[in-house]
N, C-alpha and C positions, 0 to 999 in steps of 0.2 A: 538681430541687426539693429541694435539698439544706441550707435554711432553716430556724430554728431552728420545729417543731411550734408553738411558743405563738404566734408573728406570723404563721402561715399559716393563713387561714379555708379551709374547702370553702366555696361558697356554690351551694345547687341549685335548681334551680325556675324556670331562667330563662328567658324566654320566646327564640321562637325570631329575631326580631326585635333582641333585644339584644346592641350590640355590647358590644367591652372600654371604649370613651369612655364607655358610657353608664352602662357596671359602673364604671368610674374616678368619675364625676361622683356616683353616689349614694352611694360610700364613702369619696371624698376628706373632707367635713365629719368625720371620728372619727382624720386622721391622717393622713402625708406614704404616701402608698402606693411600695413599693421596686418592687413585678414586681405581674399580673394574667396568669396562663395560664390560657385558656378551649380545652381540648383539642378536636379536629377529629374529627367522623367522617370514615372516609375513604370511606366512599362517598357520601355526600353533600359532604362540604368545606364543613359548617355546624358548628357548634359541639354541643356534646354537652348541651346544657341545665347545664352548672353550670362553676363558675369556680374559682380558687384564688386567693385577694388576698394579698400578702405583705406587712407594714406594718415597719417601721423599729423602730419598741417596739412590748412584748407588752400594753403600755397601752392603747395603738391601737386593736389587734386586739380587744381584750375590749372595748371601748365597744363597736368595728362591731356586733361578734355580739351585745351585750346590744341595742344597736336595731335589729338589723337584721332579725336569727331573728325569724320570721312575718311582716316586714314585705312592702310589696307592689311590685311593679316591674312597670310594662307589665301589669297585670291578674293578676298572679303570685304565688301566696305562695313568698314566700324560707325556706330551709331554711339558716341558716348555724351553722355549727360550725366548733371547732378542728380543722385537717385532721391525717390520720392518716399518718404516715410510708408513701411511696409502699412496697408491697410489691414486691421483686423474686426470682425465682425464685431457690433457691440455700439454705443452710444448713442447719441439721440436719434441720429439721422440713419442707422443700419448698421453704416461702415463706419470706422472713424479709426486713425492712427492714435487712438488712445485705447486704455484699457477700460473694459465696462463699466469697471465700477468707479472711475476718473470723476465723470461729473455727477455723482449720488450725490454734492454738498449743492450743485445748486438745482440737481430734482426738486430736493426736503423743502431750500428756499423757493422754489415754484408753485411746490403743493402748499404750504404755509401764503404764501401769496392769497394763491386761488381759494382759500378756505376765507380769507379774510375778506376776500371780494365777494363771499356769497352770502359773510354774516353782513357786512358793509349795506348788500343790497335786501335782504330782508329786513336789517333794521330801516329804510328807506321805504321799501315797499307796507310794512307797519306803520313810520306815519304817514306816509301817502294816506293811507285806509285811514287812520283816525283821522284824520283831515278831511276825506270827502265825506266820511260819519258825522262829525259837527256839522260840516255845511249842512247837508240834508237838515239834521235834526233843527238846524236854523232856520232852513226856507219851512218848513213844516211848521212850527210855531211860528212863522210871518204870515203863512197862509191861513192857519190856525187864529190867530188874528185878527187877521181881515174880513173873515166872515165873522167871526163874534162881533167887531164893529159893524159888519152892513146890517146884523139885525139889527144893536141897538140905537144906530140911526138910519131911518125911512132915505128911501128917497127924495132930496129935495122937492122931484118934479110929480111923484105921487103925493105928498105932504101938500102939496097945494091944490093941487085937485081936489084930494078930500074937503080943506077946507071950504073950497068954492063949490061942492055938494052940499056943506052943511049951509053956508048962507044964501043957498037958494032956497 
């Protein structure tokens, strides 16, 4: 069912008695109909109570569904809508009306992303580290520093004491 969405009706509600002639005969009057698939249970081998009409134009298709939605068939209220792209198993999210291997081009571009964002951030995380490396090795030699200078100058306030020992 690989037909364009706008020419494909769901049509549901149908009784259990109706065939596809009979689905063909009340929806030929809106337009040349292409396909009619009425799915099988498989354990019964009776139709599932609803249809799929495929019409030539999307012209078509829209008359059927304006006269048909609610209308009655064999005692039945019809349920007809634009059908929804068959979902099949597969793509990012589980389901997807695509085929699995649809989006593999922008997987590759995702994984290529994400490798670039992990070299991006190790080269970041690398000069982070040198960066806090200098710092330290800097405050280390300013403290390194500052104690070589307090030896080699005294305290003002003991440098005067002493002298005022010696001229006593």
């Amino acid at each position: 069912m690989a037909a364009n969405p706008k020419t494909t009706l769901y049509v549901g509600g149908l009784e259990e008695n109706v065939t596809e002639q009979v689905v063909h005969a009340a929806f030929i009057p809106f337009g040349d109909v292409k396909d009619i698939s009425m799915p099988l249970d498989q354990a019964t081998q009776k139709h599932r109570g609803f249809a799929f009409i495929t019409y030539f134009e999307k012209e078509d298709a829209a008359a059927a569904m304006d006269n048909m939605h609610n209308g009655e068939l064999y005692g039945r209220v019809l349920t007809v809508n634009f059908a929804q792209p068959q979902k099949i198993k597969g793509g990012e999210q589980g389901w997807a009306s695509q085929a699995v291997w649809a989006d593999a081009d922008t997987w590759f571009e995702r994984q290529q992303q994400e490798e670039e964002m992990k070299r991006l951030n190790a080269e970041h995380l690398a000069t982070v580290s040198a960066a806090e490396e200098a710092e330290r090795k800097k405050l280390k030699e300013v403290r390194e520093g500052e104690t070589e200078a307090d030896d080699a100058v005294e305290d003002p306030m003991a440098a005067a004491e002493a002298e005022a020992l010696k001229a006593s």
